[in-house]
C-alpha positions as CSV (number, residue, x, y, z in Angstrom):
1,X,153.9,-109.7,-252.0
2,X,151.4,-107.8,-254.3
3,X,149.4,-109.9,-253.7
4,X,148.9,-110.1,-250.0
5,X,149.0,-106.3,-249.7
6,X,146.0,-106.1,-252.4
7,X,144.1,-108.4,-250.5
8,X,144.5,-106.6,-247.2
9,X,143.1,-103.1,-249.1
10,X,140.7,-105.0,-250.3
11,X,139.6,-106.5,-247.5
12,X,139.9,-103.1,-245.4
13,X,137.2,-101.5,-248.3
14,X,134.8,-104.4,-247.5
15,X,134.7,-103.8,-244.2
16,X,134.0,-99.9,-244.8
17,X,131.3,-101.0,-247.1
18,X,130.2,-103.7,-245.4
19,X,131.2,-103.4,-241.4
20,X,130.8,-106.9,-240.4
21,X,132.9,-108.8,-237.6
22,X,133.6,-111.6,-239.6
23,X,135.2,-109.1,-242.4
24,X,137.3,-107.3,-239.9
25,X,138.7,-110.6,-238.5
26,X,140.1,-111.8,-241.7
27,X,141.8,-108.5,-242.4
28,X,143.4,-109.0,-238.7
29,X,144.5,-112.6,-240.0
30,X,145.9,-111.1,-243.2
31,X,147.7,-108.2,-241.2
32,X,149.1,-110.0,-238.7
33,X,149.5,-113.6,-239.7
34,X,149.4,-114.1,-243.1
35,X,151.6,-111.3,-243.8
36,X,154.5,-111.8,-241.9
37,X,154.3,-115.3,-242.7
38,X,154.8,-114.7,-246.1
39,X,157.7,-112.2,-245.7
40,X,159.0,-114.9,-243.6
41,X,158.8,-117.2,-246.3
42,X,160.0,-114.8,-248.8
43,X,162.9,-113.8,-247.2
44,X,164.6,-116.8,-245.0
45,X,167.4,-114.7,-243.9
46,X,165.0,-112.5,-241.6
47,X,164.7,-116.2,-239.5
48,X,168.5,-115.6,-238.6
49,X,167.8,-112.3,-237.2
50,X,165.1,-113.9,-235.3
51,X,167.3,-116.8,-233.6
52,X,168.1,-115.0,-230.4
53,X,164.1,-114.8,-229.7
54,X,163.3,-117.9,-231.0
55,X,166.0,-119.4,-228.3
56,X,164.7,-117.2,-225.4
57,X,161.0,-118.3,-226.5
58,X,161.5,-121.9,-226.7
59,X,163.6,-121.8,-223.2
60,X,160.4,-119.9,-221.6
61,X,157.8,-122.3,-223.6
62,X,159.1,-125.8,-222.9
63,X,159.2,-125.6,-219.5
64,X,155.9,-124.0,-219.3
65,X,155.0,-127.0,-222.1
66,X,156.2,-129.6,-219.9
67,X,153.9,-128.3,-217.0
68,X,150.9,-127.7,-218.8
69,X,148.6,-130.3,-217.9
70,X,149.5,-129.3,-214.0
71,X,148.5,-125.8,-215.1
72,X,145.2,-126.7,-216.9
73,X,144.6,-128.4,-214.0
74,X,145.1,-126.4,-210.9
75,X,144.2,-122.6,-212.7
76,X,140.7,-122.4,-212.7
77,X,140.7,-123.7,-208.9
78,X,143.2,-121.1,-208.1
79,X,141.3,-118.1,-209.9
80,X,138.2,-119.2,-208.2
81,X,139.5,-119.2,-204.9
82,X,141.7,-116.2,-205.2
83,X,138.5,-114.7,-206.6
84,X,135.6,-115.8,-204.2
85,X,137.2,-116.2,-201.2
86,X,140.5,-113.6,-200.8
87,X,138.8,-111.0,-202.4
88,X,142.6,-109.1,-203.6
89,X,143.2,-106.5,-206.4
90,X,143.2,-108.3,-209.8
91,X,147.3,-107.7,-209.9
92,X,147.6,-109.6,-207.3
93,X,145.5,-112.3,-207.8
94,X,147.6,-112.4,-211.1
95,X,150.6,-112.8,-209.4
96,X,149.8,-115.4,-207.2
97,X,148.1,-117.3,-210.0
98,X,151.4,-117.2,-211.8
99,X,153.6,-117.9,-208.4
100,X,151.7,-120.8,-208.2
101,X,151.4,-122.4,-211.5
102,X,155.5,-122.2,-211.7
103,X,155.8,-123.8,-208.2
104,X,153.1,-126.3,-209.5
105,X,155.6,-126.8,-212.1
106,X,158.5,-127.0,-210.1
107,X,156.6,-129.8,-207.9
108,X,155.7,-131.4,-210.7
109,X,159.2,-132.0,-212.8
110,X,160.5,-132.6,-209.4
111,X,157.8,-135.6,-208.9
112,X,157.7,-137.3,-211.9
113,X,160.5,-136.4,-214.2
114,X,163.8,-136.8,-211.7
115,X,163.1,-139.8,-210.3
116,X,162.0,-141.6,-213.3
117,X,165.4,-139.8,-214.5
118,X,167.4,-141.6,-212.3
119,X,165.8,-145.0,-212.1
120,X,166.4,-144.9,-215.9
121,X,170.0,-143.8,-215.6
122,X,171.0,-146.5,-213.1
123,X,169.1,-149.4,-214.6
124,X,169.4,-149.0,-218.6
């Protein structure tokens, strides 16, 4: 734990001897990676305090997980023509960026996953 907070000073007095970017980026990793990783690691009972947001998290993520090729796909189309052609207040091209990548979701777990679902169910 010494350790990791003696690196970080260190670190922060490089970069106030030295300013570089590349200085500055590794304390950022240090502060707000490394850091809690290792207090993490140290002390495994903080992960049961953490359980309710890792829950809500992975409930959020896997759906947005399963759709994510749908997502990569359609986004930059969408920003471009939201962008070019629309011309609306970045909010609400934001919006309707996100309105759509969920209903490309939607469309997409409703395409492939639930009939494949049932032609599984009935047949294996």
């Amino acid at each position: 734990m010494l350790g990791a907070i003696t690196a970080i000073g260190l670190l922060y007095l490089l970069n106030l001897k030295w300013p570089s970017d590349t200085i500055y980026s590794l304390t950022e990793a240090w502060l707000w990676i490394i850091l809690p990783g290792y207090l993490l690691y140290c002390f495994p009972g903080i992960f049961a305090l953490l359980h309710p947001f890792k829950r809500a998290m992975n409930l959020l993520f896997a759906r947005i997980g399963e759709g994510s090729y749908t997502i990569y796909l359609l986004h930059y189309p969408l920003v471009q023509l939201l962008a070019t052609h629309l011309k609306l207040a970045i909010w609400l091209q934001i919006l309707l960026l996100a309105m759509a990548c969920f209903l490309a979701i939607r469309l997409e777990s409703w395409v492939n996953h639930y009939p494949f679902g049932w032609f599984k169910r009935r047949y294996v």
